[in-house]
N, CA, C and O atoms as a Maestro MAE file, in Angstrom:
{
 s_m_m2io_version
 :::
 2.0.0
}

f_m_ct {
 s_m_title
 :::
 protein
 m_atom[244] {
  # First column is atom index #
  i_m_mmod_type
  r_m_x_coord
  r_m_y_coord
  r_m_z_coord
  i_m_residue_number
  s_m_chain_name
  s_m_pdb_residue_name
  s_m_pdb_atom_name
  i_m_atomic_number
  :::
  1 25 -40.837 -12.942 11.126 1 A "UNK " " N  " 7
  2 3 -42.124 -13.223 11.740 1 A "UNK " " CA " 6
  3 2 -41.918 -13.339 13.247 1 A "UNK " " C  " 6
  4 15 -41.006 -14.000 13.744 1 A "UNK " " O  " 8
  5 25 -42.556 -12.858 13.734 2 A "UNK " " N  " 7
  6 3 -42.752 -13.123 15.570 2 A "UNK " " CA " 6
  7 2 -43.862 -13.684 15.721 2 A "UNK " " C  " 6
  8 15 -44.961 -13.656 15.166 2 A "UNK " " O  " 8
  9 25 -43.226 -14.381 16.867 3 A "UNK " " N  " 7
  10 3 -44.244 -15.192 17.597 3 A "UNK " " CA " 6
  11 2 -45.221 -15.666 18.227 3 A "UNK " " C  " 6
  12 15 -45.523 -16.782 18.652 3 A "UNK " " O  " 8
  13 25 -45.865 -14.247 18.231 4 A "UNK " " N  " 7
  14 3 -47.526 -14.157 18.068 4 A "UNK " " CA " 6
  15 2 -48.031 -14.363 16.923 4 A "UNK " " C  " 6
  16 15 -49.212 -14.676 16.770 4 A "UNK " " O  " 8
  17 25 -47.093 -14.194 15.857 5 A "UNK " " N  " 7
  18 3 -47.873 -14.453 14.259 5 A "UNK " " CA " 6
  19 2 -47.592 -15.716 14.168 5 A "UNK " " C  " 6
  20 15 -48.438 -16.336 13.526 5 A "UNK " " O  " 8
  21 25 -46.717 -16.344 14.570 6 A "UNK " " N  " 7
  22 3 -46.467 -17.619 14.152 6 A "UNK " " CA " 6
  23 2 -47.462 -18.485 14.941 6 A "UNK " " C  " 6
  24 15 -47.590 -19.655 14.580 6 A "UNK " " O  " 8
  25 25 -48.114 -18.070 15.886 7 A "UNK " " N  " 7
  26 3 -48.560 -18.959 16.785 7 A "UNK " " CA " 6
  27 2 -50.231 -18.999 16.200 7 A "UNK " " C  " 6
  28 15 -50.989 -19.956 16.357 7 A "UNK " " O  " 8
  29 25 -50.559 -17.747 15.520 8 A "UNK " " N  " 7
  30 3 -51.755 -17.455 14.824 8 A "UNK " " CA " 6
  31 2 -51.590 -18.619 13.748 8 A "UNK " " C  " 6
  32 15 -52.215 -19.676 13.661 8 A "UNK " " O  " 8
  33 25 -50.510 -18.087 12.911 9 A "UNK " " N  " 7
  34 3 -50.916 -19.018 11.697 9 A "UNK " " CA " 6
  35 2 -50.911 -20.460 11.867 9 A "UNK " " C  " 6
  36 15 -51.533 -21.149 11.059 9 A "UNK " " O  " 8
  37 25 -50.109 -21.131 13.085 10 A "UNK " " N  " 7
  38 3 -49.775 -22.079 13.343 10 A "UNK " " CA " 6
  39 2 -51.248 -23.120 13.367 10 A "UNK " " C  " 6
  40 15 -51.475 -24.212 12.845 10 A "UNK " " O  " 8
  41 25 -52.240 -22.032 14.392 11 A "UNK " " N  " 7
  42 3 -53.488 -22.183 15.068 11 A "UNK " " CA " 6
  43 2 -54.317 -22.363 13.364 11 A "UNK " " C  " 6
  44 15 -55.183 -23.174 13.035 11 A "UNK " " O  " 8
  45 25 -53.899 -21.680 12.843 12 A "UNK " " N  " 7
  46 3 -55.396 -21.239 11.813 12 A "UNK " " CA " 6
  47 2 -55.005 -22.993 10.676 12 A "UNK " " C  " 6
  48 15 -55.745 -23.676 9.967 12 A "UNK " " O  " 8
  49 25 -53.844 -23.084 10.956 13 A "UNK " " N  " 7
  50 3 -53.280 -24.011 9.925 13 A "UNK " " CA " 6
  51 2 -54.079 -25.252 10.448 13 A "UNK " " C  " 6
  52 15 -55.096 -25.791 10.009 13 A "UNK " " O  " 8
  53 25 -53.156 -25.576 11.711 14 A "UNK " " N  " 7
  54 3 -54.007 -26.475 12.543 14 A "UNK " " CA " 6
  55 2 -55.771 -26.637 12.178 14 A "UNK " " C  " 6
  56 15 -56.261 -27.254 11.233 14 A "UNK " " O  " 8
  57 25 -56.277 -26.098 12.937 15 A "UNK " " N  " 7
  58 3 -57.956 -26.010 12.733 15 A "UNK " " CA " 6
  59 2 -58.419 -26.452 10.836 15 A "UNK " " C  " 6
  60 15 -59.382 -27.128 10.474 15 A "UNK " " O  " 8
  61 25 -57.503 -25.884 10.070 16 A "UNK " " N  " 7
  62 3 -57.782 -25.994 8.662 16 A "UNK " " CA " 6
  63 2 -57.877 -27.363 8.498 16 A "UNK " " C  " 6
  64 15 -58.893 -28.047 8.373 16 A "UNK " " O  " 8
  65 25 -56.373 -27.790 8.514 17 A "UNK " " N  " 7
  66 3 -56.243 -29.109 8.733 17 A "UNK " " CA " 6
  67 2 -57.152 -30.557 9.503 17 A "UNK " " C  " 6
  68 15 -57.666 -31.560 9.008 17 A "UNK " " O  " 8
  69 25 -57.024 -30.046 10.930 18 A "UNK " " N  " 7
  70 3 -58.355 -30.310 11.049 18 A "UNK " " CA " 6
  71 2 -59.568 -31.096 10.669 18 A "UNK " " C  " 6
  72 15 -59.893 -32.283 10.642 18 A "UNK " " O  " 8
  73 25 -60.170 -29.785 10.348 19 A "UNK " " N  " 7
  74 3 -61.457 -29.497 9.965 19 A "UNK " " CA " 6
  75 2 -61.782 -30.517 8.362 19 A "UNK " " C  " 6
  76 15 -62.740 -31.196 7.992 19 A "UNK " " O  " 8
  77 25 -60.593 -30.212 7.817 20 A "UNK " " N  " 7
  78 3 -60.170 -31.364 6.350 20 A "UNK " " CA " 6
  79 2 -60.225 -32.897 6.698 20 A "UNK " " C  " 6
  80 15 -61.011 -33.760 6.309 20 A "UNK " " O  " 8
  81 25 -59.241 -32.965 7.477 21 A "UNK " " N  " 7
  82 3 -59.506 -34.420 8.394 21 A "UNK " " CA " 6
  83 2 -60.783 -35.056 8.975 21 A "UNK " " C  " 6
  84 15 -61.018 -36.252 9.147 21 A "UNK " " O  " 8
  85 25 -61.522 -34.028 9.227 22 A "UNK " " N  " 7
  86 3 -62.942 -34.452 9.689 22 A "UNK " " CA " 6
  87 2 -63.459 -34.866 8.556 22 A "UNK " " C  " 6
  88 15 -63.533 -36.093 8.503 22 A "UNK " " O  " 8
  89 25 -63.798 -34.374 7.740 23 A "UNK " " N  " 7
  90 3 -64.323 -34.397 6.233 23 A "UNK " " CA " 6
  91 2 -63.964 -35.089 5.655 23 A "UNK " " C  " 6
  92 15 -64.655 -35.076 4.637 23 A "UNK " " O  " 8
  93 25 -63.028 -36.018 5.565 24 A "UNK " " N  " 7
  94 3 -62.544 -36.694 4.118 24 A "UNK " " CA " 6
  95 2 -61.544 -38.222 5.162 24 A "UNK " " C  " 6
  96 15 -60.967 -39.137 4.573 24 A "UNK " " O  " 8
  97 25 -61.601 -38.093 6.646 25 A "UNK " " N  " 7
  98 3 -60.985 -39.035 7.138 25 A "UNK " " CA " 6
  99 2 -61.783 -39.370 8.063 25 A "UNK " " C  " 6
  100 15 -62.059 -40.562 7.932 25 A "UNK " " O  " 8
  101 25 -62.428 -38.784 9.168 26 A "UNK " " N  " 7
  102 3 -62.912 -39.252 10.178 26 A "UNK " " CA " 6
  103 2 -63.551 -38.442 11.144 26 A "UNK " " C  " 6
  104 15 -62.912 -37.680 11.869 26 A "UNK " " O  " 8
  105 25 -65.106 -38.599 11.206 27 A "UNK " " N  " 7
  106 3 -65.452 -37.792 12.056 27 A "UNK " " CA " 6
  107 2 -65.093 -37.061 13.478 27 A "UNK " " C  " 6
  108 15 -65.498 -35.947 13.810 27 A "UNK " " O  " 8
  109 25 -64.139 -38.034 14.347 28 A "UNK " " N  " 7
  110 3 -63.572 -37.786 15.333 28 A "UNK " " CA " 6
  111 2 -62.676 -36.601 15.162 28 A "UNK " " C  " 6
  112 15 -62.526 -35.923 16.179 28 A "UNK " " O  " 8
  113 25 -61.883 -36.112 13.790 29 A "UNK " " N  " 7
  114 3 -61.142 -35.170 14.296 29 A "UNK " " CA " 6
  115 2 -61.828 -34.105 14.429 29 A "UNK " " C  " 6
  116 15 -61.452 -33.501 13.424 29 A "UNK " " O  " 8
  117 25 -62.066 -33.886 14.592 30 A "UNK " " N  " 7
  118 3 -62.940 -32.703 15.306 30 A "UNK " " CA " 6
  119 2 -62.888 -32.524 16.669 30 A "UNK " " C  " 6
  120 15 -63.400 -31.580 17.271 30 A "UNK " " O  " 8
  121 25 -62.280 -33.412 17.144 31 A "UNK " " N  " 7
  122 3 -61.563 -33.199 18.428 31 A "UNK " " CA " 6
  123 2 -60.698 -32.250 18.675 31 A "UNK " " C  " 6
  124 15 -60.677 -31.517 19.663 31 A "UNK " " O  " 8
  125 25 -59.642 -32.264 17.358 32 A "UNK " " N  " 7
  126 3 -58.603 -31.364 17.520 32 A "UNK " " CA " 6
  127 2 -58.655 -30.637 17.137 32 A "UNK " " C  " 6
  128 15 -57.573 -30.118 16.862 32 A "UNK " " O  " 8
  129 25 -59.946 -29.871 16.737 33 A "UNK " " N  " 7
  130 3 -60.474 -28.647 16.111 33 A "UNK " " CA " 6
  131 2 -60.738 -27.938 17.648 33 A "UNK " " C  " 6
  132 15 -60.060 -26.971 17.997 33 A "UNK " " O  " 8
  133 25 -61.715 -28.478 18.459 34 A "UNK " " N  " 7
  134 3 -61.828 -28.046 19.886 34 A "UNK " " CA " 6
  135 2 -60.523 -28.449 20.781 34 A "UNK " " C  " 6
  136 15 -60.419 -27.872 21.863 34 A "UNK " " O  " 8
  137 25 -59.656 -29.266 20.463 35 A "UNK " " N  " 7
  138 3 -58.384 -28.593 21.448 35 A "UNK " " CA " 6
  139 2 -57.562 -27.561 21.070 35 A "UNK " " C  " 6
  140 15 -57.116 -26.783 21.914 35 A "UNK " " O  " 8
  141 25 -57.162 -27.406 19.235 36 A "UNK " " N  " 7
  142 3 -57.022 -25.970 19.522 36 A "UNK " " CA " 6
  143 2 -57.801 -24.651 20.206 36 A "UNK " " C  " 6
  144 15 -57.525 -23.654 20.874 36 A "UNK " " O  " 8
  145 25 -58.605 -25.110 19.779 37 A "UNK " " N  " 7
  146 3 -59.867 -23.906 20.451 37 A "UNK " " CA " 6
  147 2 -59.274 -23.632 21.753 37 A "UNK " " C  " 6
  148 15 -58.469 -22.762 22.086 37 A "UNK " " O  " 8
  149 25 -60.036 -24.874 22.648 38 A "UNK " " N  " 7
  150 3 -59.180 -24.260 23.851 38 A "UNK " " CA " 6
  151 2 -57.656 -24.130 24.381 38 A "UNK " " C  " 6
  152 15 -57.453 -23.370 25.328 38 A "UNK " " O  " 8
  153 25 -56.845 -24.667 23.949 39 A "UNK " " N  " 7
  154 3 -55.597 -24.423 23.568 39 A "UNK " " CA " 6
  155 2 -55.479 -22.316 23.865 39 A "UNK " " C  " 6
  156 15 -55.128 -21.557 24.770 39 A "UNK " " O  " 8
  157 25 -55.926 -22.230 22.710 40 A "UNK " " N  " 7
  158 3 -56.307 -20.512 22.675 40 A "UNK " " CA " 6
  159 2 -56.855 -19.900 23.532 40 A "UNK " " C  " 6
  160 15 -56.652 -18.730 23.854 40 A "UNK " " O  " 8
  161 25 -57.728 -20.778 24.049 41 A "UNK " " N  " 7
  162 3 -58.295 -19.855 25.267 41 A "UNK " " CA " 6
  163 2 -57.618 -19.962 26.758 41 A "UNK " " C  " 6
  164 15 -57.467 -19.035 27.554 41 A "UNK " " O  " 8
  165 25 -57.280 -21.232 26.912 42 A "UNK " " N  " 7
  166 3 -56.483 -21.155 27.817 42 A "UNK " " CA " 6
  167 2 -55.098 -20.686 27.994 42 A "UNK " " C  " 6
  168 15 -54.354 -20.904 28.951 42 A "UNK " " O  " 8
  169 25 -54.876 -20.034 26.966 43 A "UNK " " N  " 7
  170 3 -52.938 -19.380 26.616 43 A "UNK " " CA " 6
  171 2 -53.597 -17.832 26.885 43 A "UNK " " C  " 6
  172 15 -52.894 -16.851 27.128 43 A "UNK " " O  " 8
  173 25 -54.854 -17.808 26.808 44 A "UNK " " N  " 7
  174 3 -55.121 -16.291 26.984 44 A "UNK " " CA " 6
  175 2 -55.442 -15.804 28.304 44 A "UNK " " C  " 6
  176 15 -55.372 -14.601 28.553 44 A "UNK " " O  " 8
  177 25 -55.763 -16.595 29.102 45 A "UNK " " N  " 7
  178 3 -56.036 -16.120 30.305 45 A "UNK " " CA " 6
  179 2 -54.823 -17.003 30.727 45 A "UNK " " C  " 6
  180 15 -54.644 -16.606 31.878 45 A "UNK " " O  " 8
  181 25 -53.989 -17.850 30.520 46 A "UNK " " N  " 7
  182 3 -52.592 -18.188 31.758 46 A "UNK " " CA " 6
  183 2 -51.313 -17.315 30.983 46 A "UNK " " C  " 6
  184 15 -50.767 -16.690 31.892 46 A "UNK " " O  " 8
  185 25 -50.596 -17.010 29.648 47 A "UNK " " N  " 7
  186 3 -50.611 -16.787 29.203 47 A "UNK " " CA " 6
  187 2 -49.459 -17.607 28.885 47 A "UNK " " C  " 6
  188 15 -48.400 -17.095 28.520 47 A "UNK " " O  " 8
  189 25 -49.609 -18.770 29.000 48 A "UNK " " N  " 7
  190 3 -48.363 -20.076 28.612 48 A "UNK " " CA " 6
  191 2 -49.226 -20.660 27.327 48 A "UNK " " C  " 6
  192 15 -50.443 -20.800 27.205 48 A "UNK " " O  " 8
  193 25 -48.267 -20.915 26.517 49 A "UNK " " N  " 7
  194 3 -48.377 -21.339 25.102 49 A "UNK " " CA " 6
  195 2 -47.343 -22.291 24.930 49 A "UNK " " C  " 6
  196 15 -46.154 -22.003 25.061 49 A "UNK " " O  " 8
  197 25 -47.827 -23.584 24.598 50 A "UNK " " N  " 7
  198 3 -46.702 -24.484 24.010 50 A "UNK " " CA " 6
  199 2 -46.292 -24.430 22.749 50 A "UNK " " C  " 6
  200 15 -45.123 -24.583 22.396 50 A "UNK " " O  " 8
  201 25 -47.203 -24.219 22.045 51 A "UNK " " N  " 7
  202 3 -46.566 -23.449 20.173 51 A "UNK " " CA " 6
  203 2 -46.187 -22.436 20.516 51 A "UNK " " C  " 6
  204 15 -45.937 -21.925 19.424 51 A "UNK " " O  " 8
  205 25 -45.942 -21.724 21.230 52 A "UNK " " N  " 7
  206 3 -45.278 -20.266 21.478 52 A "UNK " " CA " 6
  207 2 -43.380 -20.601 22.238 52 A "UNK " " C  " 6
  208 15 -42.283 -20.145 21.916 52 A "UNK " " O  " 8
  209 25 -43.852 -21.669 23.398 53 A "UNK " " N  " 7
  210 3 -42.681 -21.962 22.968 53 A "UNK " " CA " 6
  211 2 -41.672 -22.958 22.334 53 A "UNK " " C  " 6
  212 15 -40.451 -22.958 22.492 53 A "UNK " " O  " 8
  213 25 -42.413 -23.799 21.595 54 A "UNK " " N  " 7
  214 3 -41.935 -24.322 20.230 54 A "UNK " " CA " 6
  215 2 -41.279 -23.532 19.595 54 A "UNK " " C  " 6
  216 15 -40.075 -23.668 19.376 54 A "UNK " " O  " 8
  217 25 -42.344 -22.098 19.007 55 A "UNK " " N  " 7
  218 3 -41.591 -21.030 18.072 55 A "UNK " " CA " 6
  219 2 -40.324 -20.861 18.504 55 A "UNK " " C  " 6
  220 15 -39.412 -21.328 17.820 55 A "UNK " " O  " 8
  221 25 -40.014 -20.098 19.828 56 A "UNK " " N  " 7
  222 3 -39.146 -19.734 20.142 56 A "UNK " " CA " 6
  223 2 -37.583 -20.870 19.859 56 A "UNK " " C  " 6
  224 15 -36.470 -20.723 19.354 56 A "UNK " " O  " 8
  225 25 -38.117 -21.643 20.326 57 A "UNK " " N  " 7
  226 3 -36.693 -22.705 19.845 57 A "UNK " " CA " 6
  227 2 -36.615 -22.939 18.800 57 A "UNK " " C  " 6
  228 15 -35.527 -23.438 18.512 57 A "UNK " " O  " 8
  229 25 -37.344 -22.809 17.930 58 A "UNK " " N  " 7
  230 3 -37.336 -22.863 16.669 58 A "UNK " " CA " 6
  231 2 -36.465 -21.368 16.181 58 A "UNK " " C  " 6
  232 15 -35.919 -21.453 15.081 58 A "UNK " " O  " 8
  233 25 -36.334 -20.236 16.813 59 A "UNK " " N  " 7
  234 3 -35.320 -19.203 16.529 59 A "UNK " " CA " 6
  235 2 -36.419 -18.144 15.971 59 A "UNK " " C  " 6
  236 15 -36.008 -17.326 15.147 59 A "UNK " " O  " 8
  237 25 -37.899 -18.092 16.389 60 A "UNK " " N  " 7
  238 3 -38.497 -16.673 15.995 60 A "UNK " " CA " 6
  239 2 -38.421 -15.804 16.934 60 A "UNK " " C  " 6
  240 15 -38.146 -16.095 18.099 60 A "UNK " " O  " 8
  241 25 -38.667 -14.601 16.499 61 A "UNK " " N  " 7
  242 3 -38.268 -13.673 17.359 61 A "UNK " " CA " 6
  243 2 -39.571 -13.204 18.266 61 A "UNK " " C  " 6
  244 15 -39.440 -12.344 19.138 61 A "UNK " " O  " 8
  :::
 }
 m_bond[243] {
  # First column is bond index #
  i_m_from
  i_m_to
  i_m_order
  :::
  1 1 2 1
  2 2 3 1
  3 3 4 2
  4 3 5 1
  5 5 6 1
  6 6 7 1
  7 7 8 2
  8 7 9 1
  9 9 10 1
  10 10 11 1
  11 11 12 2
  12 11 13 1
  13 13 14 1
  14 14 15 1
  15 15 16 2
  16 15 17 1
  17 17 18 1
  18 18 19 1
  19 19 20 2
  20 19 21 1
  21 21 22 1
  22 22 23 1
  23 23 24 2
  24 23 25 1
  25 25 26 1
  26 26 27 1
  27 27 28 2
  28 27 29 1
  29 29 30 1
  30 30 31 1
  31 31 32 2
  32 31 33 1
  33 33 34 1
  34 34 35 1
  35 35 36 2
  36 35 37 1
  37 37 38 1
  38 38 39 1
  39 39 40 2
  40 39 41 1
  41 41 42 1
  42 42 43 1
  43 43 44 2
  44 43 45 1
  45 45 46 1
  46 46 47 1
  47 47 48 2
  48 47 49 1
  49 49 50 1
  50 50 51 1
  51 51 52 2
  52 51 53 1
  53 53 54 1
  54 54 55 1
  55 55 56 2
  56 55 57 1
  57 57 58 1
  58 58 59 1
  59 59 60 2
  60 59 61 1
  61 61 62 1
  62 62 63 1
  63 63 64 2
  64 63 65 1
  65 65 66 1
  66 66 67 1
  67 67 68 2
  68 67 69 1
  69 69 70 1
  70 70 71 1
  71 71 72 2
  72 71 73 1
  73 73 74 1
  74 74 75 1
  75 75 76 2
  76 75 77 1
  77 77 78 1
  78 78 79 1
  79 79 80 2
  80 79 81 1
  81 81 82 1
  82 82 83 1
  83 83 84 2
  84 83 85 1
  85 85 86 1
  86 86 87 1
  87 87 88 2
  88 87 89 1
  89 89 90 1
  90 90 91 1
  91 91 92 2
  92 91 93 1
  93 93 94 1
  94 94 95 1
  95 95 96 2
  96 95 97 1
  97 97 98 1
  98 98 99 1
  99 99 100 2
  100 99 101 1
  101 101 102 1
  102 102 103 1
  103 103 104 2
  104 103 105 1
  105 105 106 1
  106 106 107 1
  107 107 108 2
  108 107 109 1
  109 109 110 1
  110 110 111 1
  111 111 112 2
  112 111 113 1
  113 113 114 1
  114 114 115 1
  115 115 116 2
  116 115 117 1
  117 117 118 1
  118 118 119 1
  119 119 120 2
  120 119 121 1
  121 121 122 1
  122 122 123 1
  123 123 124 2
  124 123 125 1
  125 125 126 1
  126 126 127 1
  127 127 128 2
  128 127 129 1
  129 129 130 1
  130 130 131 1
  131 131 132 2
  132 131 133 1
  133 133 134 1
  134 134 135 1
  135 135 136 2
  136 135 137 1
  137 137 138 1
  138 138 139 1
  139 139 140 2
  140 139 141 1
  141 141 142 1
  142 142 143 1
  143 143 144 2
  144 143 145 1
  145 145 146 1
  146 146 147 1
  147 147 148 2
  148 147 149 1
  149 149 150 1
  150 150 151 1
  151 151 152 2
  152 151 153 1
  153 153 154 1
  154 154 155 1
  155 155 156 2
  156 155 157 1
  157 157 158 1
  158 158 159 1
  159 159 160 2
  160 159 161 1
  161 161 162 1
  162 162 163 1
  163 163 164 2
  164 163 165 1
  165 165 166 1
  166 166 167 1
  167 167 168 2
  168 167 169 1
  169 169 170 1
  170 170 171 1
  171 171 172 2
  172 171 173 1
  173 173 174 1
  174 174 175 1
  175 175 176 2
  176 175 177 1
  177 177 178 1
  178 178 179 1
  179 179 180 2
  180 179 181 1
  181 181 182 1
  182 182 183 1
  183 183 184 2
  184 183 185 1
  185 185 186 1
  186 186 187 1
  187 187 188 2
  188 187 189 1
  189 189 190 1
  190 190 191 1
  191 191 192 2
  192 191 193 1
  193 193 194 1
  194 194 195 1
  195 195 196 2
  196 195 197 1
  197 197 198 1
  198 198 199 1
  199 199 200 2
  200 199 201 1
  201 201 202 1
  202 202 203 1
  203 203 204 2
  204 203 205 1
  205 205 206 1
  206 206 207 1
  207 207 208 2
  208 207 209 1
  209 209 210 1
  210 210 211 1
  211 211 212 2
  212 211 213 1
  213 213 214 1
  214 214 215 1
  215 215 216 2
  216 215 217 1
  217 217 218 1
  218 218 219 1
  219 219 220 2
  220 219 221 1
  221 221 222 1
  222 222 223 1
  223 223 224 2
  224 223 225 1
  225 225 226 1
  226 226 227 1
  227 227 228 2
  228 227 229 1
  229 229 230 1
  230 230 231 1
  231 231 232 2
  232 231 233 1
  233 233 234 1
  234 234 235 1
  235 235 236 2
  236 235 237 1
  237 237 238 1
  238 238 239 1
  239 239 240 2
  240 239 241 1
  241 241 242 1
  242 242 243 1
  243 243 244 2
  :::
 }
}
């Protein structure tokens, strides 16, 4: 897996999670539903990613 995929699924996992947490724990997370969000948007226009480089030390390619 490389590290654009990892950083996808990482994201989609996240938000899932989330979004579960909102629902069944506490309305507030939903916070971290909109910091991934922008998380994503801001890795797209700077193009620095901190789960991106997590992956990498983690040994993806």
């Amino acid at each position: 897996m490389t590290v654009d995929n990892g950083v996808r699924v990482f994201a989609g996992m996240m938000v899932l999670v989330s979004l579960a947490l909102t629902a069944y724990v506490h309305p507030n997370f939903v916070w971290l539903t909109a910091f991934v969000g922008l998380n994503l948007i801001q890795s797209a226009f700077t193009g620095f990613c901190p789960a991106a480089s997590l992956l990498k030390k983690l040994g993806l390619k």
